[in-house]
TORTILO-577169 format. One record per atom (N, C-alpha, C): atom name; residue in one letter; z, x, y. Coordinates in Angstrom, 2 decimals, padded with zeros to 5 digits, always signed. Last residue first. Layout:
# TORTILO-577169
 atom res       z       x       y
   CA   A       Z       X       Y
...
//
This chain:
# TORTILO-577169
 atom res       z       x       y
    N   X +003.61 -009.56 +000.18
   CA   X +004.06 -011.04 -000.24
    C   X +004.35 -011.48 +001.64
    N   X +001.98 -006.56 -001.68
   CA   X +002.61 -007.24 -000.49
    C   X +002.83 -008.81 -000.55
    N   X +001.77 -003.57 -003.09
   CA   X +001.89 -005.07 -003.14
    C   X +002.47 -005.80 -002.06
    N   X -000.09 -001.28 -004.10
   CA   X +000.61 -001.81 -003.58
    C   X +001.01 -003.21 -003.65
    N   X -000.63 +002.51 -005.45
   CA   X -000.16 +001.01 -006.12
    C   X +000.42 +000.27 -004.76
    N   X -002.87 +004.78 -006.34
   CA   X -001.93 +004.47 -005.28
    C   X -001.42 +002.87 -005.45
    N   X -002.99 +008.33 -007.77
   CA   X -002.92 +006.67 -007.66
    C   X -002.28 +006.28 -006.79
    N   X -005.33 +011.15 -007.91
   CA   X -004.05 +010.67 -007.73
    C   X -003.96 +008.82 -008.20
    N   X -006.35 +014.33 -007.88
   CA   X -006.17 +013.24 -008.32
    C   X -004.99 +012.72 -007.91
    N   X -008.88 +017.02 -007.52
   CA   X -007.68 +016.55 -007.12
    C   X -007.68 +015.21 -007.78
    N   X -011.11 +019.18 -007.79
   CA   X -010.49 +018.63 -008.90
    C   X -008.66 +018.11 -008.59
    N   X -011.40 +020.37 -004.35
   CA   X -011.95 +020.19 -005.65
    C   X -010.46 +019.75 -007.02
    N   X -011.21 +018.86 -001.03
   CA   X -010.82 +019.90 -002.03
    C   X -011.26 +019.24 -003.32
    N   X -009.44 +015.63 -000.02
   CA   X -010.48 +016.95 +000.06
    C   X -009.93 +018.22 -000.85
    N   X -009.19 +012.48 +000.08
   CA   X -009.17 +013.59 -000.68
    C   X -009.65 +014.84 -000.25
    N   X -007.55 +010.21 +001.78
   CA   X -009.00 +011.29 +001.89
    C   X -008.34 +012.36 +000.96
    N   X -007.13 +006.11 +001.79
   CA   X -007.14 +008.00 +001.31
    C   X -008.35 +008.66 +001.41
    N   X -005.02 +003.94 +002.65
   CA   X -006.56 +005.05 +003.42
    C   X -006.43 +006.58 +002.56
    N   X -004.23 +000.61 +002.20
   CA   X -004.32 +001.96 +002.03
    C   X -005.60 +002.69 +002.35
    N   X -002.33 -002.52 +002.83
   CA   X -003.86 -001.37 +003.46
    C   X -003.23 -000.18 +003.08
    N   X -002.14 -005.83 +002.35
   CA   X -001.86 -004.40 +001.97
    C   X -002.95 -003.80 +002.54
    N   X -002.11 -008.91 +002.12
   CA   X -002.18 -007.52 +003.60
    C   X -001.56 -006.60 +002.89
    N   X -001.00 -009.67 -000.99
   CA   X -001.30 -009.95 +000.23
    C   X -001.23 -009.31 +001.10
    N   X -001.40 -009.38 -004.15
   CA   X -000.59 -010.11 -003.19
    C   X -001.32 -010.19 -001.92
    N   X -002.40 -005.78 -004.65
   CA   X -001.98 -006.79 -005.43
    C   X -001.05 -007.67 -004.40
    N   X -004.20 -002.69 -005.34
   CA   X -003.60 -003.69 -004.10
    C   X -003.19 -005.21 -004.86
    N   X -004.88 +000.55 -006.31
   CA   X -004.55 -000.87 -006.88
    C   X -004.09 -001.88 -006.02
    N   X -007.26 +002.79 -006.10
   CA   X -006.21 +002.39 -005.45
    C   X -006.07 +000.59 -006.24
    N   X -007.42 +006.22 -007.77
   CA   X -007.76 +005.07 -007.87
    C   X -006.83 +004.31 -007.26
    N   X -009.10 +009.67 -008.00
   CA   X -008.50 +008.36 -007.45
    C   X -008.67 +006.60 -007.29
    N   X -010.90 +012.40 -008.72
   CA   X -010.46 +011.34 -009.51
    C   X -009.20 +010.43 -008.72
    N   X -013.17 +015.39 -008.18
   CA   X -011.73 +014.56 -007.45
    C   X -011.75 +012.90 -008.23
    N   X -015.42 +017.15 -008.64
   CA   X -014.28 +016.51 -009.69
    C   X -012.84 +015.76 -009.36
    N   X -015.57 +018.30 -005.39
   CA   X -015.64 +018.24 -006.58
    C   X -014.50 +018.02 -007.43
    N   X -015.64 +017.07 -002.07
   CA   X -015.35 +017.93 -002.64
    C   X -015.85 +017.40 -003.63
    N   X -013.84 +014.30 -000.57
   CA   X -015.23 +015.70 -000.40
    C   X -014.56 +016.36 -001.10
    N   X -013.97 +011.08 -000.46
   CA   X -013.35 +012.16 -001.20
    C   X -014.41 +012.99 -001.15
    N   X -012.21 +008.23 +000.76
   CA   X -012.95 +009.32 +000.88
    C   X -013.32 +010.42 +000.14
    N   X -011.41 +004.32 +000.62
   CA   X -011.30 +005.81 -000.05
    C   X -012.48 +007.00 +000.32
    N   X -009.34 +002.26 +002.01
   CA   X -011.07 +003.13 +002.04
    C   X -010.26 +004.09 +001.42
    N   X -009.11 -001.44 +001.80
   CA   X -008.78 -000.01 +001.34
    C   X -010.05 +001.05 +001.45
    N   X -006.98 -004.41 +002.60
   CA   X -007.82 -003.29 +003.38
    C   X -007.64 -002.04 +002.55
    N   X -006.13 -007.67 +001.98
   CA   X -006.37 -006.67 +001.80
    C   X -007.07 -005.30 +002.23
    N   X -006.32 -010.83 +001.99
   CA   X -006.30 -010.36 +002.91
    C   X -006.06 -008.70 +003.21
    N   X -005.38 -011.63 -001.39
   CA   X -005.77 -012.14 -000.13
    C   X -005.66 -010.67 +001.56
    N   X -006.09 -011.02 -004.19
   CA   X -004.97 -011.42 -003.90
    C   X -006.04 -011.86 -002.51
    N   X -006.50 -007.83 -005.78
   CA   X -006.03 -009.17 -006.14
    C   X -005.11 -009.07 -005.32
    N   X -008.40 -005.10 -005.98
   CA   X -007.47 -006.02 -005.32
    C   X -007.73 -007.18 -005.43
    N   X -008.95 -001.86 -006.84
   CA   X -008.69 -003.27 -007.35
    C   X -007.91 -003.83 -006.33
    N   X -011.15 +000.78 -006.61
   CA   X -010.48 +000.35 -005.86
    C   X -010.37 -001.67 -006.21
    N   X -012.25 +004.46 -007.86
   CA   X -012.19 +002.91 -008.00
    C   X -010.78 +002.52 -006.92
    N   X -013.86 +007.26 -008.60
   CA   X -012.85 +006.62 -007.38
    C   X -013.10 +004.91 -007.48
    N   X -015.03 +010.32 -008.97
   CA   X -014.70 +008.97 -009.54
    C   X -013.59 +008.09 -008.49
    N   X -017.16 +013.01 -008.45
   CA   X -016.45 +012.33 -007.92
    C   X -016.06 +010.46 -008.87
    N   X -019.32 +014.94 -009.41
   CA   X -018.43 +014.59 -010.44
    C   X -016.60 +013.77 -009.73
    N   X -020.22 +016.35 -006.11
   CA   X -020.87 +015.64 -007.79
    C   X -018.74 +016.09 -008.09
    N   X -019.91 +014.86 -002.94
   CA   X -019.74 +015.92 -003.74
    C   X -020.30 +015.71 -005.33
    N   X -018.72 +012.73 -001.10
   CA   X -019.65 +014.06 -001.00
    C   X -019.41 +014.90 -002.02
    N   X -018.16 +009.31 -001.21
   CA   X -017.57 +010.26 -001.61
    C   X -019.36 +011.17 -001.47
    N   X -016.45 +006.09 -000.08
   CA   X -017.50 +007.38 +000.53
    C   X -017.09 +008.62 -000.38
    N   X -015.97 +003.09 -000.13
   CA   X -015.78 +004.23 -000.62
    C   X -016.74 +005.10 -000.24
    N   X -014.21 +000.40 +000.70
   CA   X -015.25 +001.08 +000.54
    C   X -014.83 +002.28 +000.29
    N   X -013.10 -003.21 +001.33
   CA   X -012.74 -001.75 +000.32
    C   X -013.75 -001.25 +000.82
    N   X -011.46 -005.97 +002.21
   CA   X -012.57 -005.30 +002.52
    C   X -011.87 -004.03 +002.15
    N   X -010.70 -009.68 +001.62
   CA   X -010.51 -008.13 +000.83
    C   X -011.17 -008.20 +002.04
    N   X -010.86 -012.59 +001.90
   CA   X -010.44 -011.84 +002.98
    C   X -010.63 -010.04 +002.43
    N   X -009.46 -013.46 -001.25
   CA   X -010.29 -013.95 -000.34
    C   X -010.27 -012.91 +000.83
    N   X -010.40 -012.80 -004.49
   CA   X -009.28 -013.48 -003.67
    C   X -010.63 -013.04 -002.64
    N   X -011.12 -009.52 -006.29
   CA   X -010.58 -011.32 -006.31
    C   X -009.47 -011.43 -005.72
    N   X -012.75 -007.25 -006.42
   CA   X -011.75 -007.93 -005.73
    C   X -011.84 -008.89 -006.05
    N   X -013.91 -003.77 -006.86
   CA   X -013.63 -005.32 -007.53
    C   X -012.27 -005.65 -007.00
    N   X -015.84 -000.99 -006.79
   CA   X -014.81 -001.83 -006.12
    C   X -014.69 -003.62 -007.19
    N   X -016.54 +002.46 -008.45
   CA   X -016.36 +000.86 -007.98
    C   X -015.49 +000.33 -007.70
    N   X -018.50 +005.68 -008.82
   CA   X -017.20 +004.57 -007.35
    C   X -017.25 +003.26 -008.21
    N   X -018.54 +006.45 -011.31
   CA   X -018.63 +007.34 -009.90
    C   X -017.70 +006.96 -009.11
    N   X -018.52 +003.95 -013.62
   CA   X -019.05 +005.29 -013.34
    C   X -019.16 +005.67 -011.68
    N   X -016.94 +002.30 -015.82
   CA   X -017.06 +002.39 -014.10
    C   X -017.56 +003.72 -014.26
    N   X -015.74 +000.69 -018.23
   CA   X -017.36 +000.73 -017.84
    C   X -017.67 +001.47 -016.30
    N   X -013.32 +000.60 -018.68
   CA   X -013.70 -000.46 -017.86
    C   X -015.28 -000.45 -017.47
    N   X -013.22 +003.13 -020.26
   CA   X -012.58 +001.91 -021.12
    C   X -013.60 +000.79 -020.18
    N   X -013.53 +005.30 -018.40
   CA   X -014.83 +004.78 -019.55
    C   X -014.73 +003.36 -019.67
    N   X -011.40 +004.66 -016.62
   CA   X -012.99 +004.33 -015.76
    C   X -014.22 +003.94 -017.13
    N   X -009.72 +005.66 -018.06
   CA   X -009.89 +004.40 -017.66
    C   X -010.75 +003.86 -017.57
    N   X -010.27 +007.93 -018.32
   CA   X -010.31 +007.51 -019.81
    C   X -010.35 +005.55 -019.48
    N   X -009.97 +009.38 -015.93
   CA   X -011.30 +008.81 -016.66
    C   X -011.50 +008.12 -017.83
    N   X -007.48 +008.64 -015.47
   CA   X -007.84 +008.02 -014.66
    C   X -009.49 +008.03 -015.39
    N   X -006.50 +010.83 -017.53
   CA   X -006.15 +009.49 -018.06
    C   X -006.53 +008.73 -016.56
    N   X -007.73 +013.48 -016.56
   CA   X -008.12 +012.38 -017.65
    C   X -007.84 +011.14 -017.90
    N   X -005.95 +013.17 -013.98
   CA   X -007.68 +012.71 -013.81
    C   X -008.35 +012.59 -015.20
    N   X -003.99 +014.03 -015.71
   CA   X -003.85 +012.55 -014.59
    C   X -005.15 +011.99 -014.13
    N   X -004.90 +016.46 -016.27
   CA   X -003.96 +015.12 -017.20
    C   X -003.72 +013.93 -016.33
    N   X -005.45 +017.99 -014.07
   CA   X -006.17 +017.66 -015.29
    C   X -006.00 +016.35 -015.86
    N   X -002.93 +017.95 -012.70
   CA   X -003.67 +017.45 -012.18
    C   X -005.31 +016.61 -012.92
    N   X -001.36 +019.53 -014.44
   CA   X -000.93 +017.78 -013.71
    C   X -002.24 +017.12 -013.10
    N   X -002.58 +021.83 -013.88
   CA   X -002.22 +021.65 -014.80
    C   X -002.27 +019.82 -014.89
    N   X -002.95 +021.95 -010.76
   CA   X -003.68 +021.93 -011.92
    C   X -003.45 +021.42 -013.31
    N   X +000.23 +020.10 -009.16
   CA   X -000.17 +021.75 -009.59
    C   X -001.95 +020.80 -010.48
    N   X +000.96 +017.98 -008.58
   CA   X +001.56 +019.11 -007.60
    C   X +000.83 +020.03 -008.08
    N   X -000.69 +014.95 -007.89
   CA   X -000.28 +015.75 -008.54
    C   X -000.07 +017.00 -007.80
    N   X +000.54 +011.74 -006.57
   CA   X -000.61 +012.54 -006.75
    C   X +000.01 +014.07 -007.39
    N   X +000.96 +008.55 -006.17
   CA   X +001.12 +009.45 -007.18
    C   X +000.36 +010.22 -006.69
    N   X +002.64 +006.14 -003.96
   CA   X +001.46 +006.81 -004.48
    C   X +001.96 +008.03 -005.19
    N   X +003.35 +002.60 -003.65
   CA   X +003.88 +004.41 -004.12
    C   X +002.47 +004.67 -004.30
    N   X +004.81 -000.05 -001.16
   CA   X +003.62 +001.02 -001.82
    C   X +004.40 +001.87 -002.57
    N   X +005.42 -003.41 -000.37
   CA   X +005.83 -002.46 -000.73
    C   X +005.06 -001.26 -001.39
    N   X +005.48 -005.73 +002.27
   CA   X +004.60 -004.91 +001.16
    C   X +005.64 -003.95 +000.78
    N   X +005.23 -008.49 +003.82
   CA   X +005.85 -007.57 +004.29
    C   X +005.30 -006.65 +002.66
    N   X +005.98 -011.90 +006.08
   CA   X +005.72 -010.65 +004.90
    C   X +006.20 -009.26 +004.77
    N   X +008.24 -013.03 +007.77
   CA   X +007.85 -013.81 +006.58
    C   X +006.80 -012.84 +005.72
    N   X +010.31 -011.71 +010.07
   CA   X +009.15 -011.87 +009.38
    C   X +009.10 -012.39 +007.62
    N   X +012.55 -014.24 +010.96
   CA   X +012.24 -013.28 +009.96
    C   X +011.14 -013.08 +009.67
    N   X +012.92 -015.64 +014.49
   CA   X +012.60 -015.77 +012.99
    C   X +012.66 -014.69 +012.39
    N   X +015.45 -014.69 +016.64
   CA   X +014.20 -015.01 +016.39
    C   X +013.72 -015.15 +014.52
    N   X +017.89 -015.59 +018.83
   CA   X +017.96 -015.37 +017.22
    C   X +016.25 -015.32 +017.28
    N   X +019.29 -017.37 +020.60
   CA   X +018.05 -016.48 +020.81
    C   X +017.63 -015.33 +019.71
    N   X +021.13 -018.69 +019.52
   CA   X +020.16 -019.34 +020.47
    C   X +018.87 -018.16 +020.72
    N   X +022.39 -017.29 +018.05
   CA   X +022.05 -018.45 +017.03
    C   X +020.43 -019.06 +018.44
    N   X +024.38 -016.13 +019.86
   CA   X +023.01 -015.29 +018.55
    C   X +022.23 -016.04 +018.18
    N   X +025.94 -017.88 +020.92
   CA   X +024.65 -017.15 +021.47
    C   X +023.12 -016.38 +020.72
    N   X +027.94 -018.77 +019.82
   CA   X +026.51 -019.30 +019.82
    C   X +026.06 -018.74 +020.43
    N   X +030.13 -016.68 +019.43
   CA   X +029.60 -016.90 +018.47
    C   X +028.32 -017.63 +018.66
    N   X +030.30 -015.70 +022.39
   CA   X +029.97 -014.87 +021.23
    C   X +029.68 -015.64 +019.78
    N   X +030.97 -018.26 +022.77
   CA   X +029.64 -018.05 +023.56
    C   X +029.01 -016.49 +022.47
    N   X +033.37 -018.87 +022.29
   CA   X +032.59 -019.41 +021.54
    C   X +031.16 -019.71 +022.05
    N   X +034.96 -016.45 +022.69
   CA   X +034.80 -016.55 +021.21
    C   X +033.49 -017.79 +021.40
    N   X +034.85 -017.19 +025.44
   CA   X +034.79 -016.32 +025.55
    C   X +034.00 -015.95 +023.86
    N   X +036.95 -019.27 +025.41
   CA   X +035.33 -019.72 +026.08
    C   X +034.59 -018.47 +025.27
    N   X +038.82 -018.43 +024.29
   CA   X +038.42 -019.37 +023.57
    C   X +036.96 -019.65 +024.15
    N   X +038.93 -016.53 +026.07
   CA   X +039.55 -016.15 +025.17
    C   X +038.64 -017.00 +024.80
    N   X +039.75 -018.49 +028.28
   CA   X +039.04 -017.45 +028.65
    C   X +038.82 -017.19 +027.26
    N   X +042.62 -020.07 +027.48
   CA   X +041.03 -020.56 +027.85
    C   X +039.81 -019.29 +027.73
    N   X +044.15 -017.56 +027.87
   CA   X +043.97 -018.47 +026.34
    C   X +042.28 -018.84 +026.44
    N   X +044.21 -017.26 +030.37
   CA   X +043.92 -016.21 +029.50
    C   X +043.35 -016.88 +028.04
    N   X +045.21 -019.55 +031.17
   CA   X +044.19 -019.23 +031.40
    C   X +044.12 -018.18 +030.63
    N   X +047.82 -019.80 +029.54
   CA   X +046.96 -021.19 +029.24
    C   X +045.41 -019.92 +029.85
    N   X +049.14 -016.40 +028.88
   CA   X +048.66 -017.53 +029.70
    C   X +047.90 -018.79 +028.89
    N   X +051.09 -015.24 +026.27
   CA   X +049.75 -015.33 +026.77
    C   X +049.67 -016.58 +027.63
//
């Protein structure tokens, strides 16, 4: 191998190696993680909107409520129909959740925990249910 070839080579390795480093940009610094539950059949669907009402008794909540601690939240809820339940918790900071639900006997509840999380649910149709869990850092 040549001296120039060599050189080349060696310039060559050590522009591939600093270059990344120079125009590299930060890591976002948040970022969330979600699941949501909702049920496939009636059957599932019963048993998941009992144990979402058995909640709502335990905590005193009748129809809709919201409760947040921390700073920045914004929740709401819209629901058309009788025998609608729908709660929405967040702890933490800077949070976004709407819940919708037309129809009858529909049962959902969204949980937000940490920081910028946003969930949007619309229910439609009768005796549906579900949960939705997030968390962000």
């Amino acid at each position: 191998m040549s001296l120039n070839m060599l050189k080349l080579l060696s310039v060559s390795l050590l522009i591939g190696a600093i270059a990344p480093v120079g125009v590299s940009t930060p890591a976002m610094a948040g970022g969330s993680i979600s699941f949501d539950l909702a049920t496939a059949d009636s059957g599932e669907g019963n048993l998941f909107s009992t144990g979402l009402r058995a909640y709502s008794l335990y905590r005193g909540l009748k129809d809709a409520d919201i409760k947040q601690l921390g700073r920045g939240n914004m929740a709401g809820i819209a629901q058309a129909g009788r025998g609608n339940l729908g709660f929405i918790r967040q702890r933490g900071t800077g949070h976004s959740a709407t819940l919708q639900q037309n129809g009858n006997g529909n049962a959902y509840g969204i949980f937000q925990y940490g920081r910028n999380t946003r969930t949007d649910v619309v229910q439609d149709g009768n005796n549906g249910s579900g949960l939705s869990f997030s968390y962000g850092w």
